[in-house]
N, C-alpha and C positions, 0 to 999 in steps of 0.2 A: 507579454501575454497576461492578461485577469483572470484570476478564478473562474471557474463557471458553476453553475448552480448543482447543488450537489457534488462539488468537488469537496475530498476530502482535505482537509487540511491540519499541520501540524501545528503548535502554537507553541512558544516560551515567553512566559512573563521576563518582563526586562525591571529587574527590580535593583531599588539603588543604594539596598542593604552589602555595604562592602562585605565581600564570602558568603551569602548567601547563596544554597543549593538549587541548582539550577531543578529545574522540571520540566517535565515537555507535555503537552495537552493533546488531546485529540480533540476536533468538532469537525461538522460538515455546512457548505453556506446553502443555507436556504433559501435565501435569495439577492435583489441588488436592485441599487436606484442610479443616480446618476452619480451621489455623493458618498453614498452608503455600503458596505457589503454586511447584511446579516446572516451571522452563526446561528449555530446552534449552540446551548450552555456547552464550554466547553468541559472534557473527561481527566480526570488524571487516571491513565490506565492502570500506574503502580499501586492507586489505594483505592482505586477504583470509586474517587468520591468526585462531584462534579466541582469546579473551580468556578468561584465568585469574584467576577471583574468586578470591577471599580470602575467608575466613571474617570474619563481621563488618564489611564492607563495605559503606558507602551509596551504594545506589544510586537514579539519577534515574530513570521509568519513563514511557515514555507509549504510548497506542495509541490507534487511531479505531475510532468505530461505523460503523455499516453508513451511516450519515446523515453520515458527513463530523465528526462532532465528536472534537475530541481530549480526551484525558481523560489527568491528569499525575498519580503521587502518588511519593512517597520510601519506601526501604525499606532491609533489610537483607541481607544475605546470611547463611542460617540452619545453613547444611549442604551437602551432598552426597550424590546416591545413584545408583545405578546398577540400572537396569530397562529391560537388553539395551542400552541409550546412557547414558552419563553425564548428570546432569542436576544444576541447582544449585537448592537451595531456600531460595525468599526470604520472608521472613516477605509473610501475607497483608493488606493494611490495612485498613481502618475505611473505611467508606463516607463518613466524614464527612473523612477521608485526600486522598479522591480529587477534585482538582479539575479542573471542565470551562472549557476554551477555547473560548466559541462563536466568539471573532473568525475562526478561519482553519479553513477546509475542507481536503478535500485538497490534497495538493500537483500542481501541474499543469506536466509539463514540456512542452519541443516535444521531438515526435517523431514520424518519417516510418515507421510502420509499416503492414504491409497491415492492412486490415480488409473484411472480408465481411461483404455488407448484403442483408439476406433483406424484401422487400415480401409480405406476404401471402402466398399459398400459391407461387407461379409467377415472380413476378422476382428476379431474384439479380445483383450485380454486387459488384466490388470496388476498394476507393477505398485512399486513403492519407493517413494521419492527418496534421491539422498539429498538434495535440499531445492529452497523455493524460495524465491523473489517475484519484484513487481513486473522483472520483464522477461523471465522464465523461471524451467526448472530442471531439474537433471533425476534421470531416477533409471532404479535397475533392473532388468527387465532377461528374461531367458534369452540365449543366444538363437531357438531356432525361430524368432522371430522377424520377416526379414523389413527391417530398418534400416538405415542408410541414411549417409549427410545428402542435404537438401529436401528430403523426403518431407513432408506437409503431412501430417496425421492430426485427428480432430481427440478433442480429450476433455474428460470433467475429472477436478479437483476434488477432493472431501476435506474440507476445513474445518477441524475445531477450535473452538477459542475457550479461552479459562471462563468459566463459570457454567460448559458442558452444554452452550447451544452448539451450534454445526451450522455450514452453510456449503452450496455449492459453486465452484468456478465453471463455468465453460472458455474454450479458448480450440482455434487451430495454431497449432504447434511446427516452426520448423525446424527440422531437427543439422544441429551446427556439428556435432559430433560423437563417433561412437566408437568405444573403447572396450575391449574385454578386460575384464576382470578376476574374471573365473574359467574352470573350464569351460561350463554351459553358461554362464551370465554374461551379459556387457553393462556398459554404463553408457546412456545416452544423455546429452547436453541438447538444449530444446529451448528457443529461443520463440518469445508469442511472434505470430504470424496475425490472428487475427482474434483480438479480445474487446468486449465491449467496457466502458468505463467502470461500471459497477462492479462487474465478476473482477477487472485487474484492482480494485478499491479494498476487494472482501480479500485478496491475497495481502495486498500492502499492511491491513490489518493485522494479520497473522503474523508478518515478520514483526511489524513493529511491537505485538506482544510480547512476540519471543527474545526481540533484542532487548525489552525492557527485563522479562526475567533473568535472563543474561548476568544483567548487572548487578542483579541481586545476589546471585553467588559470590 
């Protein structure tokens, strides 16, 4: 499976300094030709500055499907162009290039954000997550709320990201399981049911901020 346009994708320069610090990039492809996929410049999230390919540079690439699976291949850095944003163009690989990781899904951090939880046409309340990934999220919620495994409820996310924009997710949510915890709370686990590419991209972002701060502790 290829990139598709606007998919986001992870990037590590493959550099052939022995012990040099790895890094991991973010960009998105803006588009594709038959030989080509072009980026966008890519991000280093931890210094928040943009990274300067080199012509002819390998590079590590991976990105997830809508299903959680990662897909890894190696490439090139081919060029450079400019259409209204600068963009870098990396050769495009062989399908037979691109290897799938089923062992790990998305990444799932903790984190206490609001989320609005819509029942049917009439009940609406809003919980707070105990953590979130690219293919759900779990969050805790009063008990006389009546929830239930298999239950399909519709829901928006509030995402902030470091430097104090915000964005929002939509997604139907089904719900895998639910635990009390307290006397009045439970804890529901909630797996996406129905998310469109971009809202499950702004969630992938979050974690992958968060897992970078992580590391800086």
């Amino acid at each position: 499976m290829l990139p598709k346009i606007n998919q986001t994708m992870y990037i590590q320069p493959v550099s052939e300094q022995e012990g040099a610090q790895p890094i991991t990039l973010r960009s998105r492809v803006a588009d594709l030709n038959a030989s080509n996929i072009f980026i966008e410049v890519p991000l280093d999230e931890k210094s928040r500055r943009y990274y300067r390919a080199q012509q002819g540079e390998t590079l590590q690439l991976y990105f997830f499907t809508a299903e959680g699976v990662k897909h890894l291949f190696q490439t090139q850095v081919t060029g450079f162009r400019k259409d209204g944003v600068n963009l870098v163009s990396i050769r495009k690989p062989e399908l037979d290039e691109i290897t799938k990781d089923q062992r790990r899904s998305f990444l799932r951090v903790e984190a206490n954000l609001e989320l609005a939880v819509k029942i049917g046409d009439k009940m609406r309340f809003v919980a707070i997550t105990e953590d979130v990934g690219g293919g759900g999220v779990s969050f805790i919620c009063e008990r006389r709320w009546p929830i239930v495994p298999n239950m399909v409820v519709n829901c928006w996310l509030l995402l902030s990201y470091k430097g104090g924009s915000i964005a929002h997710a939509g997604f139907d949510g089904e719900v895998v399981r639910v635990m009390p915890v307290e006397p009045d709370r439970h804890l529901v686990m909630m797996r996406f049911k129905e998310i469109v590419d971009s809202d499950q991209q702004k969630i992938i972002r979050y974690c992958f901020e968060r897992q970078l701060d992580k590391r800086k502790e």
